[in-house]
N, C-alpha and C positions, 0 to 999 in steps of 0.2 A: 732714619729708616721710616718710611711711610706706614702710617698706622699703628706707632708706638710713641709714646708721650716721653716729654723729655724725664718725668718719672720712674719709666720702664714699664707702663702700663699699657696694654690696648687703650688707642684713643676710645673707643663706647663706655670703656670701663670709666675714664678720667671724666667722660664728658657728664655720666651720671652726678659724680663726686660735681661735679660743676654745678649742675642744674640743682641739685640740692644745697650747696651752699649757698645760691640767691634767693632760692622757695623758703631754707630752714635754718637762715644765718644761727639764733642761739642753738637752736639743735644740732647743728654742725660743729659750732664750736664746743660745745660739752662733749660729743663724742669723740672729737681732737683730743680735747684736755683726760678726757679717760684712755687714751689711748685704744679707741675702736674703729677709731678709722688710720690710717696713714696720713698725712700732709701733705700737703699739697705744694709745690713748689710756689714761690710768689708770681702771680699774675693777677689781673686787674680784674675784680668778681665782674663776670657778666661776658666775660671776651668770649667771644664762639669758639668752638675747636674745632677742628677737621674732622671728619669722623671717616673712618674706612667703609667702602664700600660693604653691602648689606652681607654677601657672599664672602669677602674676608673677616667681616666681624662675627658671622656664623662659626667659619671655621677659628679662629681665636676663643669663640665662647668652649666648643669642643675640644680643643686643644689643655684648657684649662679646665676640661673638668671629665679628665680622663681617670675607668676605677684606678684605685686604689688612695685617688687624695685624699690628705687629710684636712680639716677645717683648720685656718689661718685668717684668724682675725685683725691681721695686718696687710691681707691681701684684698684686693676688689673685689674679687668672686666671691666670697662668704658676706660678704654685707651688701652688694650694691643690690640684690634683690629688696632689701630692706626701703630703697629712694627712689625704687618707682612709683611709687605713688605719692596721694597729697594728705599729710597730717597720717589721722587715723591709731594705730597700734604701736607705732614704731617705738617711740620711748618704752615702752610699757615691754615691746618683744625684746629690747637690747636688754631688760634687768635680768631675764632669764633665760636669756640665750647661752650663757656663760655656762647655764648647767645643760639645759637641755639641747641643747642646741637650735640652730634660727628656723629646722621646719616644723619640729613640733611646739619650740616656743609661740610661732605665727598662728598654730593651731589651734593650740591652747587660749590665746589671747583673743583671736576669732571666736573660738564656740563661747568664751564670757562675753563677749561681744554682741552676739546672737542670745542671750538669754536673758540680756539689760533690757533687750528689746520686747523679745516675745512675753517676758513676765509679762511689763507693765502694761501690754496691750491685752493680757487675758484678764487684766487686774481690770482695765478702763472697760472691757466687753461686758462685766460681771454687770460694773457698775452702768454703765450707760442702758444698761437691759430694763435698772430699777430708776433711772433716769426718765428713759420712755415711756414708764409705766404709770410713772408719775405727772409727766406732762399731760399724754391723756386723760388721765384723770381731774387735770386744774383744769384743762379745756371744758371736758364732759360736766365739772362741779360737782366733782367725786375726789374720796382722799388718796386712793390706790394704796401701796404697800403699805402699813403703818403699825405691824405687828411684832417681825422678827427684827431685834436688834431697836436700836434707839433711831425714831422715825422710819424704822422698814429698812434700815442698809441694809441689811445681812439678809436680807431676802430673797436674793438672787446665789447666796451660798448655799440656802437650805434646800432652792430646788436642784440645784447641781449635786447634791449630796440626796436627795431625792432620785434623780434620775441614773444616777450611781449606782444605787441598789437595788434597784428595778433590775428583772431578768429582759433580756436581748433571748427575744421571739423573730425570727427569723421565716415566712412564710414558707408551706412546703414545698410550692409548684413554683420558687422564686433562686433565682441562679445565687449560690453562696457567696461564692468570689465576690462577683460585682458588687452583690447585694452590700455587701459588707466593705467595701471598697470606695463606694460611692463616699461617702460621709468623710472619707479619711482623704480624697482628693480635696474637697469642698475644703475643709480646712487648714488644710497644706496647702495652695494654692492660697487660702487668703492670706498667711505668714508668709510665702515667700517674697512677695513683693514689698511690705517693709524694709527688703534689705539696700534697695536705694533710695528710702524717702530720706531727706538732709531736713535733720531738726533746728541746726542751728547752723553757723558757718566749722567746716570741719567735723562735723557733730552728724556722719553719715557712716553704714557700716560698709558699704560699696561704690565709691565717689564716679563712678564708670561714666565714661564718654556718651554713649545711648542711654541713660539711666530710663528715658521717656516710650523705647523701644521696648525696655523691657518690662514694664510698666504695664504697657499696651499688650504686651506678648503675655506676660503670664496671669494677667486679669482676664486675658478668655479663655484659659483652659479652665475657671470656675464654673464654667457652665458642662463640660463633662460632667463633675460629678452630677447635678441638676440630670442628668438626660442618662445617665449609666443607672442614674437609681429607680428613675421612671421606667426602664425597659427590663432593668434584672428583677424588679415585684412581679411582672408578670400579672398584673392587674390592669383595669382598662382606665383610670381615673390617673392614676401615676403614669402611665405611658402617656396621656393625653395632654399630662401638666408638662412631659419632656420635650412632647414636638411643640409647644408653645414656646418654652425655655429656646430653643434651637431660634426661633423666628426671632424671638423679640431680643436675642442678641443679635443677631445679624442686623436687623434693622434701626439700631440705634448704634450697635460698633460702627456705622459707615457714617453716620454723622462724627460721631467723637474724633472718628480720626484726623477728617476737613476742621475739625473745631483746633486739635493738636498742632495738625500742620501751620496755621496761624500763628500759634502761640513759638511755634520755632525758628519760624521765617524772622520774626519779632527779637525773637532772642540770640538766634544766630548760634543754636548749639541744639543738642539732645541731653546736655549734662543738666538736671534738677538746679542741682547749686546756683551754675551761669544762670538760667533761666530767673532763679530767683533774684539774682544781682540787677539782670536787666530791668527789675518793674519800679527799680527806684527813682522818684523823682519824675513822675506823670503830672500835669497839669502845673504847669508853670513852676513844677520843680518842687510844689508840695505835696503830692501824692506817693505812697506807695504802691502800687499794683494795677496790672492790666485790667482790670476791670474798671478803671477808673479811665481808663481810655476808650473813646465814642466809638471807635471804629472793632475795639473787643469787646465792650460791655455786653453787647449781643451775643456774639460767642459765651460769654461766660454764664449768660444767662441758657443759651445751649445746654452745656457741659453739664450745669449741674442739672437743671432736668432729666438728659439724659444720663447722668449718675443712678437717679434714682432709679430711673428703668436698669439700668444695667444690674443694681443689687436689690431689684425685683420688690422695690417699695413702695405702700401704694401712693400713686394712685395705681400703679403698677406692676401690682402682684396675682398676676393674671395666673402664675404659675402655683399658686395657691388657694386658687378663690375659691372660700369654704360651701360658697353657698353653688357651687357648680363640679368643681372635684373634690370635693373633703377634705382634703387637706393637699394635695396634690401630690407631688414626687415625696412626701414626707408622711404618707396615707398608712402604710405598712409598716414606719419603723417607731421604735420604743427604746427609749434605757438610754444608753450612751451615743448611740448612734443617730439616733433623734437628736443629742443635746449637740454632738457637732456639726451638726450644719445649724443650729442656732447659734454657737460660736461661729462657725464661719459666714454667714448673714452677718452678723453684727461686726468683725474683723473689718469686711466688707466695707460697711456701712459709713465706720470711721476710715478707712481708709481712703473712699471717696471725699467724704470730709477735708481732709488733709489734702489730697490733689487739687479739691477746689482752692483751698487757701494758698496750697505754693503755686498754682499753675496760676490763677488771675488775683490774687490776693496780697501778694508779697509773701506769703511763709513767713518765716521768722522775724521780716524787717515789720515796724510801727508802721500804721496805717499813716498819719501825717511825717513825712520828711524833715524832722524836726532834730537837731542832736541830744537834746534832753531826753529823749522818748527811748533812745538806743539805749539799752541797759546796760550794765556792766557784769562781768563773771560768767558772759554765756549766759546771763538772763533772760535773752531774747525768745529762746526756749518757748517761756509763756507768752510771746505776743501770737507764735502757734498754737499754742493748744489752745489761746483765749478763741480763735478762729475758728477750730475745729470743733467747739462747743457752739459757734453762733452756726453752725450748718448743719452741727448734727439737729441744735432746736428746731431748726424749719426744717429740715427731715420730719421731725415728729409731728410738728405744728402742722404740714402737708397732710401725713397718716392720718391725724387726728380728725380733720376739716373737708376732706377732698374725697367725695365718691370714687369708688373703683369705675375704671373706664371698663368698656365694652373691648371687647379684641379688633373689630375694626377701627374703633376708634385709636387704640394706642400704634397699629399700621400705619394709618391714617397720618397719626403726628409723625412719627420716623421717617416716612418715605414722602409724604407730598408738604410737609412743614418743615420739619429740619432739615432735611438735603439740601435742597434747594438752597434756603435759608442761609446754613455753614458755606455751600460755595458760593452766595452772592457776598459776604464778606470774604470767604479767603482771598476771592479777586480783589476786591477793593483794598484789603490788606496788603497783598503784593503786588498791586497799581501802583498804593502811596510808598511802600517801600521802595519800587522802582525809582522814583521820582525824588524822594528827599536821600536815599543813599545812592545810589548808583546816576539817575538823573537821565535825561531824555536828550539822546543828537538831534543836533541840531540839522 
């Protein structure tokens, strides 16, 4: 019968069981030998299956999962939601699915998921704040923090616990809602997007097809908060810092993007992961990363420039310049809500970091193509964060060294320098990708 396995399965259902027995051979076979999945008849791993048209494997999915069933861990419906995806939770949902069953076990194993993350990134914020504080100051030939705690660590906990206790004064003639709203997008917005950066191989909480789309997509709604908090103060210094916010994203988002679209045409995906796969082995096969390629190096040196402007660093913190709006969109607030959008700047801050590294860096892979360099246990780990420390330094080392620009001037670079710029390689990117993959009729 068409569309049923010799099993008794819906061919979609067997085809999964397939696809993850060639992606998750010992994972396969452990959950065989526990008896969580059924077996499979013998056939040769990797044989294609037939699969029923889209409209009767629709109706097959419904047919199967009509109220009143019960969960059947011998059947494909309770577990093949489990192998759609690559790596990730799966072991870890099958140990307690037995009690709780596989959507709140997925749940469950998600939100620890989510807070492996977002600690250590409020943990690295704390710290990278007395990091900068500290660069500064080697620059300047000053000590900076050197009080709280042994050499100053703890210094960035006492002002958090400082700003804690502080009362949240709220202006009168300033809209509540927004007012108090703004700060809480700015920070949510900058943790959402960690959830597709890939630390290591597998080593991602959202492995998504577009990872680079969404990336792109939820890194601009950061500038809401920026411009909701300039207009709900109801002041003329924070309204003034929001319509800057508005310009100087627009003007440097439309370069990043011609910078992106290079880096995908290159890699042949929007998945983070693939992307990172692709930068092995540049320059006669001993390099790691785009950047190390003539025809991107420009581009990357793009991107991270325009990184900084995007998370408003100077030279490009126009949206703040003390000595013209006070403090800018952050003029009116105090206590908690002043301190998150310092969390979310800094969230920010590394997170560009991180983009520079996996987008023309290699991410996780050693800079030389060497196999001694590849670590063992998932220790790859640090040849990312060694990278996201050499970007956050020249973040600071820029801060440190480099006058605030003028506002025509930071237009200026976005629209008559970088534009341009980004599409005279994307062309030349996608001329020689024409030519060395696809090739020229003759």
């Amino acid at each position: 019968m068409r569309g049923v396995s010799p099993e008794g399965f819906p061919d979609w259902e067997v085809a999964e069981i397939e696809k993850f027995r060639v992606t998750h051979p010992a994972l396969y076979e452990w959950r065989k030998s526990a008896h969580l999945i059924p077996e499979l008849m013998d056939r040769p791993i990797g044989r294609a299956i037939p699969l029923a048209s889209p409209a009767k494997a629709g109706a097959q999915r419904q047919s199967l999962n009509q109220p009143g069933d019960t969960l059947d861990k011998n059947h494909p419906r309770d577990w093949a939601p489990a192998f759609a995806g690559e790596g990730g939770n799966d072991t870890m949902t099958s140990w307690t699915s037995a009690y709780l069953g596989y959507g709140w076990s997925w749940f469950l194993w998600t939100l620890i998921d989510i807070l492996v993350i977002a600690f250590p990134v409020m943990l690295a914020v704390a710290m990278i704040i007395y990091a900068d504080r500290k660069i500064w100051a080697a620059i300047a030939l000053r000590k900076g923090p050197n009080v709280v705690g042994p050499f100053g660590l703890l210094q960035s906990f006492a002002d958090g616990i400082k700003v804690f206790l502080q009362e949240t004064i709220i202006p009168a003639s300033a809209n509540k809602g927004l007012f108090l709203l703004a700060p809480i997008i700015t920070f949510t917005v900058a943790l959402i997007v960690w959830a597709v950066i890939p630390f290591a191989p597998g080593v991602v909480l959202a492995n998504i097809n577009v990872g680079l789309l969404y990336v792109l997509a939820a890194s601009s709604l950061g500038v809401y908060g920026v411009i909701i908090a300039g207009w709900s103060s109801n002041s003329k210094y924070p309204f003034y810092s929001a319509l800057r916010a508005s310009a100087q994203m627009v003007s440097y988002e439309v370069a990043i993007g011609f910078v992106l679209i290079s880096v995908v045409l290159w890699a042949g995906s929007f998945n983070l992961s693939t992307i990172v796969n692709a930068q092995q082995g540049h320059i006669f096969g001993l390099l790691n990363g785009f950047g190390f390629n003539p025809l991107l190096f420009p581009m990357a040196v793009v991107f991270f420039i325009s990184s900084m402007a995007e998370t408003a660093r100077a030279p490009f913190d126009l949206t703040e310049a003390e000595s013209e709006l006070v403090a800018g969109f952050q003029t009116e607030y105090s206590s908690m809500s002043f301190a998150l959008f310092w969390l979310g700047e800094y969230a920010n801050v590394i997170l560009m970091c991180a983009l520079n590294a996996i987008l023309f860096w290699g991410g996780w892979l050693p800079p030389l193509n060497l196999p001694f360099l590849d670590l063992p246990f998932g220790l790859n780990i640090l040849w990312l964060f060694a990278k996201i420390w050499v970007f956050f330094f020249l973040f600071s080392w820029v801060k440190a060294t480099v006058p605030r620009y003028r506002y025509d001037q930071l237009m200026r670079l976005g629209w008559k320098v970088f534009l341009p710029l980004s599409l005279v390689f994307l062309f030349l990117v996608s001329g020689y990708l024409m030519l060395v993959r696809v090739g020229v009729p003759a």
